[in-house]
Phi, psi and omega in degrees: 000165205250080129319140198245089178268128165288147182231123173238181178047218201297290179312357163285325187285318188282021183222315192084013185224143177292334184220163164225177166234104205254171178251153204179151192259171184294171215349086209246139190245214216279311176322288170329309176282338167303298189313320152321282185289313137013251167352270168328308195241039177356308207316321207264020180281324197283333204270325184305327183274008177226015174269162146275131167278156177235216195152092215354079177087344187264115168322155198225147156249196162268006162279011188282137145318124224255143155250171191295326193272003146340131161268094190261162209185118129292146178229091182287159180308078173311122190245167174166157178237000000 
């Protein structure tokens, strides 16, 4: 299935896009879709292992299960003061 991964911050900045789109088989969980983008988006290997996922609006883990109609979103690590 065709996934709409969201981008926000740094990771938006290193891809230059708001969103990507990776292919993943039916019932494929957050882990699956990370290794996709991996694969796909090298750019985003520094930002990944320390980001959160969201999984229509809701924080995720990596076992969580993906449906084709999923909203999905990295979320990188945010700093500020």
């Amino acid at each position: 299935m065709k996934l709409r991964v969201k981008l926000f911050a740094v990771a938006r900045e290193l891809v230059g896009r708001d969103a990507l789109e990776v292919e993943v088989p039916g019932g494929a969980t957050v882990a699956d879709v990370r290794a996709a983008v991996e694969k796909n988006f090298p750019a985003l290997g520094r930002v990944l292992p320390h980001a959160q996922w969201a999984v229509d609006a809701e924080y995720a883990d990596q076992h969580t299960v993906i449906r084709e109609q999923c909203d999905v979103a990295i979320i990188p690590p945010v700093s500020g003061g």
